[in-house]
LOKOL-922553 format. One record per residue: residue number from 1; x, y, z of N, C-alpha, C in turn. Coordinates in Angstrom, 2 decimals, always signed. Layout:
BEGIN
NUM  X  Y  Z  X  Y  Z  X  Y  Z .
...
***
This chain:
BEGIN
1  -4.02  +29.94  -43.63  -5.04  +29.03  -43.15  -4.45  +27.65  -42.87 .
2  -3.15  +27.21  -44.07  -2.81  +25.71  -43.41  -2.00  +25.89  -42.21 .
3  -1.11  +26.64  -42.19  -0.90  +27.08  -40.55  -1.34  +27.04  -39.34 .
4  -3.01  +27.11  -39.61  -4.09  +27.57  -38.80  -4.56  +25.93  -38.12 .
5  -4.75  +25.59  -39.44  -5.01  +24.10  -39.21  -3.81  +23.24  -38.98 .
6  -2.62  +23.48  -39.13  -1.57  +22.74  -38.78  -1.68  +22.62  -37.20 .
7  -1.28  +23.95  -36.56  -1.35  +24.01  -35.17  -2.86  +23.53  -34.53 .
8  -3.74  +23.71  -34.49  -5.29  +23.29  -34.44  -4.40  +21.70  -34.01 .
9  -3.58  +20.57  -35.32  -3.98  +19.21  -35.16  -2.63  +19.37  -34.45 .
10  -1.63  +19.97  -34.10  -0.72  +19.81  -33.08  -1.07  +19.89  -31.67 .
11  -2.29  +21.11  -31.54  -2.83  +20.98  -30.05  -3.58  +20.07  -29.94 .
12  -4.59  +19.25  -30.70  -5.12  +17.88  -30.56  -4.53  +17.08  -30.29 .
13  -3.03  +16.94  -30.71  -2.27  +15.40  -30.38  -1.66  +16.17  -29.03 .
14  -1.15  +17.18  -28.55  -1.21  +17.49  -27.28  -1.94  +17.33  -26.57 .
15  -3.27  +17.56  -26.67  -4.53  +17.73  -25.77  -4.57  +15.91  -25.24 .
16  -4.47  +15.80  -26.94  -4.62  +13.82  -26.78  -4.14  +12.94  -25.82 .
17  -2.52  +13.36  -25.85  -1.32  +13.08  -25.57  -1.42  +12.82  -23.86 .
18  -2.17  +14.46  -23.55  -2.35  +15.08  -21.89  -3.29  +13.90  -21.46 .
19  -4.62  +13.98  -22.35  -5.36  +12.52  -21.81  -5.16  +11.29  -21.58 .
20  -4.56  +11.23  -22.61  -3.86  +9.48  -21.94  -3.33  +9.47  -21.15 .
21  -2.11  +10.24  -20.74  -1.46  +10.11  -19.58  -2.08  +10.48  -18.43 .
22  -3.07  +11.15  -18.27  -3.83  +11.64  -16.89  -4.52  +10.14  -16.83 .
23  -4.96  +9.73  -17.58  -5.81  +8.19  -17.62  -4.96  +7.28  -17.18 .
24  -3.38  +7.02  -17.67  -2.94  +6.03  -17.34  -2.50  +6.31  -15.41 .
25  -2.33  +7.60  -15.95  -2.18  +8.14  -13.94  -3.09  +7.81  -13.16 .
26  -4.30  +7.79  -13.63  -5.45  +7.44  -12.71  -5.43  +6.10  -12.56 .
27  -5.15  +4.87  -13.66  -5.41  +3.83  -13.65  -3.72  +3.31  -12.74 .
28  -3.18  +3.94  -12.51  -1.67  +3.51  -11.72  -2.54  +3.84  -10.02 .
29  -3.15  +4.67  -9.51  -3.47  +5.40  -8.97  -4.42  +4.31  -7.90 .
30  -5.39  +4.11  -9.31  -6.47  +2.96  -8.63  -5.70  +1.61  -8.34 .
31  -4.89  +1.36  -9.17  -3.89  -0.10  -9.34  -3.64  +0.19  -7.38 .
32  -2.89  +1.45  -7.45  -1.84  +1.33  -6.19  -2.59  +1.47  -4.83 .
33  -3.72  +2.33  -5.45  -5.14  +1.91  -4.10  -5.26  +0.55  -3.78 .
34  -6.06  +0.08  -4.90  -6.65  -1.65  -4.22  -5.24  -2.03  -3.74 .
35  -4.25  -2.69  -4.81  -3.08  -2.94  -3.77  -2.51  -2.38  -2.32 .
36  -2.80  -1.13  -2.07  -2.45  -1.09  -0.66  -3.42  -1.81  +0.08 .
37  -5.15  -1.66  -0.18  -5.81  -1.89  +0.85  -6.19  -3.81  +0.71 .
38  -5.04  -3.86  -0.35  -5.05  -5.62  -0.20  -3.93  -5.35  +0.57 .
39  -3.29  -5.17  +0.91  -2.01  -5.35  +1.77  -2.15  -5.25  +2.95 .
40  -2.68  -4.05  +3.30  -3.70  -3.61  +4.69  -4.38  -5.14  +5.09 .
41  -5.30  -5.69  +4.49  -6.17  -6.63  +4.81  -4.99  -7.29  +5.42 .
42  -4.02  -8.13  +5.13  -2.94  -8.48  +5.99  -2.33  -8.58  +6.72 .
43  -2.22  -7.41  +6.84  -1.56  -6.53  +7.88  -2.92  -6.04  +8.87 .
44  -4.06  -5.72  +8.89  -4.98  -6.04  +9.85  -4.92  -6.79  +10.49 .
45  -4.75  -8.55  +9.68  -4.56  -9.68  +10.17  -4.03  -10.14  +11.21 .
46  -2.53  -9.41  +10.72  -1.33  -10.17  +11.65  -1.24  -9.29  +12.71 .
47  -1.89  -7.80  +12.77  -2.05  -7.46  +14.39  -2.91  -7.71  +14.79 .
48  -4.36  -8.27  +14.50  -5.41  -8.43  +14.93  -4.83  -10.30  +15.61 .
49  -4.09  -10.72  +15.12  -3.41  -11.84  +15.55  -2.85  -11.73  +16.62 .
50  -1.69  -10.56  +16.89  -0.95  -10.45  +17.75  -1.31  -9.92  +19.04 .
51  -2.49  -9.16  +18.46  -3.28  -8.70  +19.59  -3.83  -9.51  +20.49 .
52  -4.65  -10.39  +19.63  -5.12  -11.71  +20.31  -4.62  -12.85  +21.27 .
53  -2.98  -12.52  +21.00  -2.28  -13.29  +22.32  -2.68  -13.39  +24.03 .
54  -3.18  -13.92  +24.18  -3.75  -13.86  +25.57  -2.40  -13.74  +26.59 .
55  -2.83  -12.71  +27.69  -1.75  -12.60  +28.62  -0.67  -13.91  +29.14 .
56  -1.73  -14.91  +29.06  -1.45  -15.91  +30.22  -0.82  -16.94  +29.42 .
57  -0.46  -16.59  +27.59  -0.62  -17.59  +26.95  +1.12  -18.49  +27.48 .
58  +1.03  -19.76  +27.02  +2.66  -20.21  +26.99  +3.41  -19.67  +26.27 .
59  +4.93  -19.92  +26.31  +6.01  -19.54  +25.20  +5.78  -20.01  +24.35 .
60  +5.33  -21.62  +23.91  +5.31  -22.63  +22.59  +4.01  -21.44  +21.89 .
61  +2.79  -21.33  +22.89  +1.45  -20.56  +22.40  +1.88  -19.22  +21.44 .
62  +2.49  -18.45  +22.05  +3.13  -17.25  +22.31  +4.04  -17.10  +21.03 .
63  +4.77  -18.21  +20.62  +5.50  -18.31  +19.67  +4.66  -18.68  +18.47 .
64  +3.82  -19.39  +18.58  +2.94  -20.19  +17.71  +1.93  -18.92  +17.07 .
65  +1.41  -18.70  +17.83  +0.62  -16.91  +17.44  +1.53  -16.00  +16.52 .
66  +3.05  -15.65  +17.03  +3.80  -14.02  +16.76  +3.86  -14.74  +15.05 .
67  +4.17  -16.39  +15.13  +4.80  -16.97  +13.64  +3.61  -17.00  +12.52 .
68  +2.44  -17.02  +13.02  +0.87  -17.07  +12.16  +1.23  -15.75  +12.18 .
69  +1.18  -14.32  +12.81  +1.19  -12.85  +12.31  +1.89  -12.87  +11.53 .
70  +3.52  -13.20  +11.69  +4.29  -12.47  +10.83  +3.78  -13.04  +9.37 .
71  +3.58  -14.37  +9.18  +3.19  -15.25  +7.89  +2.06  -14.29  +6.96 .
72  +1.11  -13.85  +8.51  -0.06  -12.94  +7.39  +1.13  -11.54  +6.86 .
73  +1.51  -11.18  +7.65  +2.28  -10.40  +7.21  +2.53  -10.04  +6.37 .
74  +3.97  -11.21  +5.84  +4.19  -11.50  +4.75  +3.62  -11.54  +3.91 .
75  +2.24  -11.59  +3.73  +1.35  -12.51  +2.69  +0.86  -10.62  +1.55 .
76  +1.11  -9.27  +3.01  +1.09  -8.38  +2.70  +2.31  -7.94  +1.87 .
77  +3.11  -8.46  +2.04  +4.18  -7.58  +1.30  +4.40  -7.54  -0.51 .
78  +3.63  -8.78  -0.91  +3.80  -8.23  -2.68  +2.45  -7.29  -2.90 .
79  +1.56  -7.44  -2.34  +0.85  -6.05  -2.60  +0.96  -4.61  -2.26 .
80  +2.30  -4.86  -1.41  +2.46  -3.33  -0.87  +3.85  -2.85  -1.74 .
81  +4.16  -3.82  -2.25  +5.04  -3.62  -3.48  +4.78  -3.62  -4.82 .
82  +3.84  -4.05  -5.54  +2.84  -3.32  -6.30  +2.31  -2.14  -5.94 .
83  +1.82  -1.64  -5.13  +1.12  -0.49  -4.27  +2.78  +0.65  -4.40 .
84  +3.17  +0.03  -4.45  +4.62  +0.92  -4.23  +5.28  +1.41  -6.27 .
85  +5.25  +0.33  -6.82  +5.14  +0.22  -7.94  +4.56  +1.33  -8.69 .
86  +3.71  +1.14  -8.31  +2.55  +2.02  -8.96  +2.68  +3.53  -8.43 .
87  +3.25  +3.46  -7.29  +2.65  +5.52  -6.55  +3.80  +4.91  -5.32 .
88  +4.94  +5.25  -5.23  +6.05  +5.69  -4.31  +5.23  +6.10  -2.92 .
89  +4.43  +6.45  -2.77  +3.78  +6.97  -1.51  +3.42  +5.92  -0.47 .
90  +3.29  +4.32  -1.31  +2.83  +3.68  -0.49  +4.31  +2.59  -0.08 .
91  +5.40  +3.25  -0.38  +6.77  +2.86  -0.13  +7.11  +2.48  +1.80 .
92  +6.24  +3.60  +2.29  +6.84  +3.34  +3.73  +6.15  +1.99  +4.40 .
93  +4.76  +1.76  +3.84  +4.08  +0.68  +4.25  +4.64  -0.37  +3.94 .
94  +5.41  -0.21  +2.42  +6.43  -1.99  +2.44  +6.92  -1.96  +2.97 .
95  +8.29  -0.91  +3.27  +9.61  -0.29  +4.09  +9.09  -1.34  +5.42 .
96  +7.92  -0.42  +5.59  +7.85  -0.89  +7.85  +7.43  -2.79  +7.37 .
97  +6.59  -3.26  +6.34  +6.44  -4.49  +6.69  +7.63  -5.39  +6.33 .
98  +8.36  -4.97  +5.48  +9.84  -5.23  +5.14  +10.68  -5.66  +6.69 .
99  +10.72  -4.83  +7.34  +11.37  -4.14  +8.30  +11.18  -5.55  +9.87 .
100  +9.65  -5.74  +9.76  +9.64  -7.22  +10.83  +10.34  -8.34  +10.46 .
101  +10.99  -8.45  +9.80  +12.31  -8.89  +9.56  +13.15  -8.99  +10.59 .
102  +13.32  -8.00  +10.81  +14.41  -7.25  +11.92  +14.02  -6.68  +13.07 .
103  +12.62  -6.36  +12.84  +12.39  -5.96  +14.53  +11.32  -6.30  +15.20 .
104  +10.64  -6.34  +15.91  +9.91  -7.42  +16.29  +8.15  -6.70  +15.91 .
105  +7.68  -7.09  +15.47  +6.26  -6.70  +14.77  +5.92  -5.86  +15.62 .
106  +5.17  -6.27  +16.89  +4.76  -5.62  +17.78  +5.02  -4.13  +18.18 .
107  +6.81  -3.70  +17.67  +7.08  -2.28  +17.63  +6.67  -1.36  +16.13 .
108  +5.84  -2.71  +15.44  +5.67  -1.78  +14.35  +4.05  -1.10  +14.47 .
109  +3.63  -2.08  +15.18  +2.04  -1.74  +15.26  +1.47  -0.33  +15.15 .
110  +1.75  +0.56  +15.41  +1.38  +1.51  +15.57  +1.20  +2.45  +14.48 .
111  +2.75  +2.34  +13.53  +2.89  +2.54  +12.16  +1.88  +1.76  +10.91 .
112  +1.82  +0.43  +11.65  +0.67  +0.01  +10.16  -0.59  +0.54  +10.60 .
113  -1.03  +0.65  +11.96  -2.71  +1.07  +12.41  -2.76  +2.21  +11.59 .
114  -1.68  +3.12  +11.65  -1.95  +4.43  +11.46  -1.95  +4.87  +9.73 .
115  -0.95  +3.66  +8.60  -0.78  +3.58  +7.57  -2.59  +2.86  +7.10 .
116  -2.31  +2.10  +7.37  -3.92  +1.23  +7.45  -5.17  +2.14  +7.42 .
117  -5.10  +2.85  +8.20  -6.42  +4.02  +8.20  -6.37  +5.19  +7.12 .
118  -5.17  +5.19  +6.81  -4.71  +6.30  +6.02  -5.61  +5.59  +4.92 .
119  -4.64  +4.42  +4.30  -5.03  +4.10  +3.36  -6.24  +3.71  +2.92 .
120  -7.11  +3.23  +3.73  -8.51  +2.92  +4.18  -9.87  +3.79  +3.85 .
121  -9.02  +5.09  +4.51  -9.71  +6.39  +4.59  -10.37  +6.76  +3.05 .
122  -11.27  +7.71  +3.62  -11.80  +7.59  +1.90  -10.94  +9.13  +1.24 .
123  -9.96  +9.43  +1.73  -8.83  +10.10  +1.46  -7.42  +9.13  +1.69 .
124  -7.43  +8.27  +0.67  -5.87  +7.59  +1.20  -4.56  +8.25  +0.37 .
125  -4.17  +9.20  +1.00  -2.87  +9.51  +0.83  -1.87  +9.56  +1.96 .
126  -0.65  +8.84  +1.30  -0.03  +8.78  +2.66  +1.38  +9.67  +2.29 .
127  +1.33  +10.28  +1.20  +2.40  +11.15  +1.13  +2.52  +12.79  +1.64 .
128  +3.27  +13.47  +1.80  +3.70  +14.89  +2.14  +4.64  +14.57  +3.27 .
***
């Protein structure tokens, strides 16, 4: 019988054990949600910025606009690194905002619209 009850309080601190960690998974989970879709908000920004460049605008204009995007930009990138922190999945969304650094925003657009909705979605996974 103490046998009986030995194992009994070994699968409790297992069972226990399993709960916390599914909890702290969930709470990494939600962490790395809001952080992406704070990051997103940003990154909405700075293409909804870039978008806004009017055809006709000047170079000084033109320049003055791309430097307000990239800034919102930026403003995305410690939440998409928290977001990353937390769940690796949301790694490519820093990666690409990382990345206007080096290449010119405008070729990234397409990648955050499409990261952005993902994450947005009331399914946001952006891994497989």
């Amino acid at each position: 019988m103490a046998g009986l009850v030995a194992k009994a309080r070994v699968g409790l601190v297992v069972l226990a054990l399993g709960a916390v960690a599914l909890g702290a998974s969930a709470c990494s989970n939600g962490t790395a949600l809001s952080d992406g879709r704070s990051a997103c908000h940003w990154v909405t920004k700075s293409v909804s910025t870039l978008q806004a460049i009017p055809n006709d605008a000047t170079a000084a204009q033109r320049q003055s606009q791309t430097l307000l995007a990239q800034s919102q930009l930026l403003r995305a990138l410690p939440y998409a690194a928290n977001a990353t922190s937390a769940d690796g999945s949301y790694n490519a969304l820093m990666t690409n905002i990382q990345e206007a650094d080096r290449v010119p925003e405008s070729y990234l657009v397409p990648a955050f619209v499409a990261m952005c909705k993902v994450i947005n979605s009331p399914t946001p996974y952006l891994g497989s």
